[in-house]
TIDRENKOL-699433 format. One record per residue (C-alpha): x, y, z. Coordinates in Angstrom, 2 decimals. Example, Ala and Ser with C-alpha at 12.3 -4.5 7.8 and 13.67 -1.06 7.14 Angstrom:
! TIDRENKOL-699433
<<12.30; -4.50; 7.80>>
<<13.67; -1.06; 7.14>>
This chain:
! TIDRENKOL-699433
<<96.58; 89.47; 100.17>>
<<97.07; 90.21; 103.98>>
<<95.93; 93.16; 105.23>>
<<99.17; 95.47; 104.82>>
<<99.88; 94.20; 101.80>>
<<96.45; 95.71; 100.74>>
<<97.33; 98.90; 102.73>>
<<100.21; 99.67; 100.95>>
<<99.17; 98.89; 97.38>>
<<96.42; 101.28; 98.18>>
<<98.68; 104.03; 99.15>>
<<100.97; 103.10; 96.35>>
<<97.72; 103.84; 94.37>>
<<96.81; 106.94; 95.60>>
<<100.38; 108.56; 95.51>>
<<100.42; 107.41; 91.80>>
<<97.48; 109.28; 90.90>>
<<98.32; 112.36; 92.70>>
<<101.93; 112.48; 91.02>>
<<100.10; 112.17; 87.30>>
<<98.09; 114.79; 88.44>>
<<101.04; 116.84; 89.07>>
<<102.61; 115.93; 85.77>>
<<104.80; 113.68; 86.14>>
<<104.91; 110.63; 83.69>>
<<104.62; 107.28; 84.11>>
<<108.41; 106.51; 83.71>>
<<108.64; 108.69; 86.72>>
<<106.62; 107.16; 88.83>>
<<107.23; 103.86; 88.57>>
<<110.56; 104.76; 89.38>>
<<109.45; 106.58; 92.82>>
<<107.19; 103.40; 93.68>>
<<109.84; 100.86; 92.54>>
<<107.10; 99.71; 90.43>>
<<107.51; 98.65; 86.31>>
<<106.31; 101.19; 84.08>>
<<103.36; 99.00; 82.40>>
<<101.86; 98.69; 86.19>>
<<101.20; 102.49; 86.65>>
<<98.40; 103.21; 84.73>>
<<96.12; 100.28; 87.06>>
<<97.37; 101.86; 89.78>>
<<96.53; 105.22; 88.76>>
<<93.61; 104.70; 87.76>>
<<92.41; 102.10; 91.46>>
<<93.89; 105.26; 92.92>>
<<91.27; 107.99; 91.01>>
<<88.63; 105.30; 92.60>>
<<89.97; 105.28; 95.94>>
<<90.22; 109.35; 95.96>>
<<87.02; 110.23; 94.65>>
<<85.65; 107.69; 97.55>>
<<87.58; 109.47; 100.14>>
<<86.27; 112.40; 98.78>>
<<82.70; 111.20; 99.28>>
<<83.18; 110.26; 102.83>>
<<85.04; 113.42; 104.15>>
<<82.26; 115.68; 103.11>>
Protein backbone atom coordinates (compact mmCIF):
# COMPACT_ATOMS: atom_id res chain seq x y z
CA UNK A 1 0.00 0.00 0.00
CA UNK A 2 1.60 3.52 -0.56
CA UNK A 3 1.73 5.68 2.07
CA UNK A 4 -1.71 7.66 1.62
CA UNK A 5 -3.39 4.86 0.84
CA UNK A 6 -2.43 3.70 4.43
CA UNK A 7 -3.30 7.24 5.73
CA UNK A 8 -6.61 7.21 4.70
CA UNK A 9 -7.68 3.65 5.55
CA UNK A 10 -6.48 4.63 8.94
CA UNK A 11 -8.66 7.59 9.20
CA UNK A 12 -11.41 5.68 7.55
CA UNK A 13 -10.77 3.44 10.66
CA UNK A 14 -10.86 5.74 13.24
CA UNK A 15 -14.02 7.71 12.01
CA UNK A 16 -15.71 4.22 11.91
CA UNK A 17 -15.15 3.53 15.39
CA UNK A 18 -16.06 6.85 16.67
CA UNK A 19 -19.51 6.80 14.67
CA UNK A 20 -20.34 3.12 16.42
CA UNK A 21 -19.54 4.73 19.41
CA UNK A 22 -22.06 7.28 18.77
CA UNK A 23 -24.64 4.75 17.72
CA UNK A 24 -24.84 4.57 14.57
CA UNK A 25 -24.96 1.08 12.81
CA UNK A 26 -23.00 -0.46 10.53
CA UNK A 27 -25.39 0.08 7.51
CA UNK A 28 -24.76 3.66 8.32
CA UNK A 29 -21.47 3.83 8.16
CA UNK A 30 -20.52 2.09 5.44
CA UNK A 31 -22.66 4.29 3.69
CA UNK A 32 -20.72 7.58 5.05
CA UNK A 33 -17.26 5.81 4.13
CA UNK A 34 -18.52 4.46 0.76
CA UNK A 35 -17.43 1.30 2.19
CA UNK A 36 -19.66 -2.35 1.99
CA UNK A 37 -21.34 -3.14 5.05
CA UNK A 38 -19.38 -6.59 5.80
CA UNK A 39 -16.00 -4.30 5.83
CA UNK A 40 -17.03 -2.14 8.89
CA UNK A 41 -16.64 -4.20 11.67
CA UNK A 42 -12.40 -4.68 10.64
CA UNK A 43 -12.34 -1.30 10.39
CA UNK A 44 -13.93 -0.60 13.55
CA UNK A 45 -12.35 -2.62 15.34
CA UNK A 46 -8.17 -1.51 13.55
CA UNK A 47 -9.73 1.79 14.53
CA UNK A 48 -10.38 0.87 18.61
CA UNK A 49 -6.46 -0.18 18.15
CA UNK A 50 -5.36 2.86 16.57
CA UNK A 51 -7.37 5.11 19.31
CA UNK A 52 -6.43 3.49 22.34
CA UNK A 53 -2.64 3.95 20.87
CA UNK A 54 -3.20 7.56 20.33
CA UNK A 55 -4.48 7.62 23.58
CA UNK A 56 -1.27 6.19 25.02
CA UNK A 57 0.94 8.62 23.31
CA UNK A 58 -0.95 11.94 24.06
CA UNK A 59 -0.76 11.40 27.75
Amino acid sequence: MSKKTDIRNRNAAITAYRMREKGFTYNHIAEHLGKKPHQIKSLILLGERLESLNEGTTQ
